[in-house]
N, C-alpha and C positions, 0 to 999 in steps of 0.2 A: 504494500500500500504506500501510495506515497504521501510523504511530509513536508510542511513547509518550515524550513529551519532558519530561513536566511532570505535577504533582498532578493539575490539573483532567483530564488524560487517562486516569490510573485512576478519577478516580472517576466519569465520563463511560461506562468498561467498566463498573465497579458496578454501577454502576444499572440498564444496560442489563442485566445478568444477574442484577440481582435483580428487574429488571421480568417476564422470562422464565420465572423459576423461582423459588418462593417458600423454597425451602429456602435459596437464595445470598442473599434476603433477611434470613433466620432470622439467617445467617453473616456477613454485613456490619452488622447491628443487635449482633450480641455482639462481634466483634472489632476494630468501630470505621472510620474511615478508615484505606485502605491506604496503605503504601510506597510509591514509588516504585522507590525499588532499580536507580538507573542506575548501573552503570560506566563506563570507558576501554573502547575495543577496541584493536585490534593485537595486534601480538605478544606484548607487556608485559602484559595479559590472557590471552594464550593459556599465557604460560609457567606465569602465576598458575594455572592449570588445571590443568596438567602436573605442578605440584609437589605441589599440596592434593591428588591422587589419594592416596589411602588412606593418609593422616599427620593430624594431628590441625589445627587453625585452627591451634594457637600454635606447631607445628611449622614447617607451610607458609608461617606470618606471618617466622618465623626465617630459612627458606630464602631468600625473598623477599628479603628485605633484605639476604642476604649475597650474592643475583645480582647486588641492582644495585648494591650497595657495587661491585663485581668487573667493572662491567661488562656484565653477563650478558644483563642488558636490550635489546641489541644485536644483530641478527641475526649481523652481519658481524662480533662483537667472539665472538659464541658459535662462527663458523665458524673463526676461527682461533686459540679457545681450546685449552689443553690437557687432557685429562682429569683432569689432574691437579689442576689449578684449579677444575674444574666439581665433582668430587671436594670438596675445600675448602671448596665453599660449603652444600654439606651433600648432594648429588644422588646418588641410587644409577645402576648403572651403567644401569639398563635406564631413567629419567628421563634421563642424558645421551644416550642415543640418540634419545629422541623430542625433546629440546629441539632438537640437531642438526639431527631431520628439518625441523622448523617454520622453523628458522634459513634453512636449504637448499630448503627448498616454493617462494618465492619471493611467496609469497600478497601479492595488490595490496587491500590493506587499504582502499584510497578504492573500488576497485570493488565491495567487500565491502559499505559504507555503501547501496548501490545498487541491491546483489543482491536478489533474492526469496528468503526461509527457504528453499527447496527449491535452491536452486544456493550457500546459505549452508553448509548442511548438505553438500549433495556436497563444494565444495570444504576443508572443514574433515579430514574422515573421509577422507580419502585421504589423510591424513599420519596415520603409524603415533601411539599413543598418543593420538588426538581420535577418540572414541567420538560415537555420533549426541546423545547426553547429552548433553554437554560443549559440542557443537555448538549442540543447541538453546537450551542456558542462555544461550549466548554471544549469539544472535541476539535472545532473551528479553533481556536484560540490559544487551550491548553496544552493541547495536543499536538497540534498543527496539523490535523487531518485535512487534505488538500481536496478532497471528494465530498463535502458534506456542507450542507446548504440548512439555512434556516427561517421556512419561507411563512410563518407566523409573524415573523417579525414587520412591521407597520413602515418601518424605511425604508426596507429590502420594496415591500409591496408598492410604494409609493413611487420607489427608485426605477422598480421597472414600469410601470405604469407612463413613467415621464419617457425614460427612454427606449422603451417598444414601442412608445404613440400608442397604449391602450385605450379604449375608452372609457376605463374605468378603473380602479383600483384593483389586481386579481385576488382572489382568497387563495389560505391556504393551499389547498388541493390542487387548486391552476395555476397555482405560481410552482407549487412541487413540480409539477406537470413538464412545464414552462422549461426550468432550470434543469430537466434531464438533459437536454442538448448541449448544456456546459459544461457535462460531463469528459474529463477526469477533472477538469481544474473549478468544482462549483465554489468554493471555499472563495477563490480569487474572483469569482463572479460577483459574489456578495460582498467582499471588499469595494468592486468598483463602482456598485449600485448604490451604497454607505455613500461612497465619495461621490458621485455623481449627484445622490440625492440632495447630499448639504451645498453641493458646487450652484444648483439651481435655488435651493433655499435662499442661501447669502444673498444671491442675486438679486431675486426676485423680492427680498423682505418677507419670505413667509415667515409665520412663526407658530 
């Protein structure tokens, strides 16, 4: 399976999908060379996930930091935390129950490095609070699975919508669809869709 480890691997996807498709050309000519966009995986990422649900970046940057201040970073340090701690670090009660769950999952994070996005993805979604989203970001991101697309996502749908000329925003299911043809490199698809989508925002003053 292949991985993105490095610059030259997005832009290695570019090209091959701007070779493909001359609209991804259009979009890598105006928004430049792509990101990269690697993170950490483990748990220290998954918690990061858990918390950023529906609180603002500078919220979930605060939370953050008052986990690991506290510990929280720790599977074993969250199992035997108290609520009243997890509470303190800024967490609502239904975020300490999924942070629990992940702590308690027991997820072997090197076999995770190993896994295929399709047993990445199951194993994730079976702990309560990791949505298939969450999961695919994680394997996009974490991982740097080069094949795996996350077409839930409201900018992705947005981003093709502007640059396919849809006439409408696609859902899940048809932007899944959609994104099969970008297949080996969908990962760098969704990078350029990100970029393209904020490239048209800026522009335009949406917000």
């Amino acid at each position: 399976m292949r991985r993105i480890e490095t610059e030259a691997d997005v832009a290695e996807g570019a090209a091959w999908l701007a070779a493909r498709d001359p609209r991804f050309a259009v979009a890598l000519e105006t928004v430049g060379p792509l990101p990269l966009r690697r993170r950490e995986d483990g748990f220290r990422a998954l918690l990061g996930a858990i918390v950023s649900q529906q609180v603002s970046v500078a919220s979930a940057n605060a939370i953050v930091a008052r986990c690991e201040a506290g510990g929280l970073h720790d599977p074993a340090i969250v199992v035997a935390a108290e609520d009243e701690v997890m509470r303190e670090a800024g967490l609502s009660r239904q975020k300490i129950r999924y942070i629990r769950a992940l702590a308690a999952a027991g997820i072997d994070y090197d076999r995770l490095r190993k896994a295929s996005t399709e047993e990445v993805v199951a194993t994730l979604t079976e702990v309560p609070g990791i949505g298939r989203w969450t999961a695919e970001i994680y394997a996009m991101f974490s991982l740097g699975h080069a094949d795996v697309f996350a077409p839930n996502d409201l900018a992705l749908q947005e981003g093709a919508r502007l640059l396919l000329d849809l006439p409408e925003r696609p859902k899940e299911r048809a932007l899944r669809e959609i994104a099969e043809a970008w297949s080996p490199w969908r990962a760098v698809a969704a990078r350029l869709l990100w970029a393209y989508y904020a490239h048209v925002k800026t522009r335009e003053g949406i917000r």
